[in-house]
N, C-alpha and C positions, 0 to 999 in steps of 0.2 A: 504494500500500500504506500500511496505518494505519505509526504510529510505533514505532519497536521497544521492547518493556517491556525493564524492566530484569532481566537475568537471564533472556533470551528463549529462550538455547540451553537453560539446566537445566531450565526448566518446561517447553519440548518432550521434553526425554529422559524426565522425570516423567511426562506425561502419556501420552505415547507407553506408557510402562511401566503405566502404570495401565489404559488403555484395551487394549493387547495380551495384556495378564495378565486381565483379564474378558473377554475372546472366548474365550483359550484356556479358562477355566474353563467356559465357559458352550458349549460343543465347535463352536463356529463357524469356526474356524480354529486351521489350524496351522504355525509359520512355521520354515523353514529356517534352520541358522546363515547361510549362507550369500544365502539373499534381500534383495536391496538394501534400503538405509536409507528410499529415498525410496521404494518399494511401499508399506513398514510407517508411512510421515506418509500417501498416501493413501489405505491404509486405514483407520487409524483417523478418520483426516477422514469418510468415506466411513461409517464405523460411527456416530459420533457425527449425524449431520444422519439417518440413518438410526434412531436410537433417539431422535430429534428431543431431542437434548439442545445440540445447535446449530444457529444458524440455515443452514443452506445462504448459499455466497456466489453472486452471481450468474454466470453461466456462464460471463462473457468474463474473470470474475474469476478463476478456479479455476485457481491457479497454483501450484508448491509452495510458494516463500516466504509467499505469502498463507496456504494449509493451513498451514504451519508458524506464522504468529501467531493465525491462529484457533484452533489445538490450544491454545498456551499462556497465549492468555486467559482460555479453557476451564478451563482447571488453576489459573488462577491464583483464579478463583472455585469452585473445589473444595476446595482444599488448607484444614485447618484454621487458625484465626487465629494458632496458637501455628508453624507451621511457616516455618522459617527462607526460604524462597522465597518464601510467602506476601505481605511486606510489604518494601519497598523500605530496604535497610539505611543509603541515605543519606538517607532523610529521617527519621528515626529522631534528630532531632536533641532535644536538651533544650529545655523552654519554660522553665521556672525550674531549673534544676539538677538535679532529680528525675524528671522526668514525658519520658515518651518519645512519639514521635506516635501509636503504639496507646494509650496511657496518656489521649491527651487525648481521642483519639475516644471511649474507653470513655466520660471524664470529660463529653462531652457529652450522651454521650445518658443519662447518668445520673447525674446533678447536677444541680439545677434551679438555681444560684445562677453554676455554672461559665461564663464567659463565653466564644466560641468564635470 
């Protein structure tokens, strides 16, 4: 299995929410209070490689905790830049006292002089 992100359980329960919340709107499913935790990782695992918005893992592959970081790599390139899961809060460190690591990236790709 890949390495675990940072803040791997939140962006599962996000993504989880996000992809169970568009089935149900979209009336493809409907899920019980009571239906286990891991049916609803594989199906939305199951939903997403099906709306080919992931890649399928290979068969021998297809295990929950593997479903469970493919969901939340998933979400972690969904989530908007500003969203506090989004981006890893300890690298977030300063480069001169001011600039945060979203700050430099911004600062690379737009600033011709910025050095990276």
């Amino acid at each position: 299995m890949a390495k675990n992100l940072k803040n791997e359980t939140e962006l599962l329960k996000e993504a989880l929410r996000i992809v169970i919340d568009d089935a149900v709107k979209r009336g493809i499913v409907e899920f019980e209070p009571t239906d286990p935790h891991n049916l609803k990782i594989e199906y939305a695992y199951r939903l997403l490689v099906h709306d080919k918005e992931i890649i399928p893992l290979a068969p021998a592959q297809v295990t929950l905790p593997n479903m469970k970081h493919r969901l939340a790599k998933w979400v972690s390139h969904k989530l908007p830049a500003e969203h506090p899961l989004r981006f890893d809060v300890s690298a977030e460190t300063s480069l001169t006292g001011c600039f945060t690591f979203a700050d430099s990236i911004r600062a690379c790709n737009t600033s011709p002089g910025f050095q990276c």
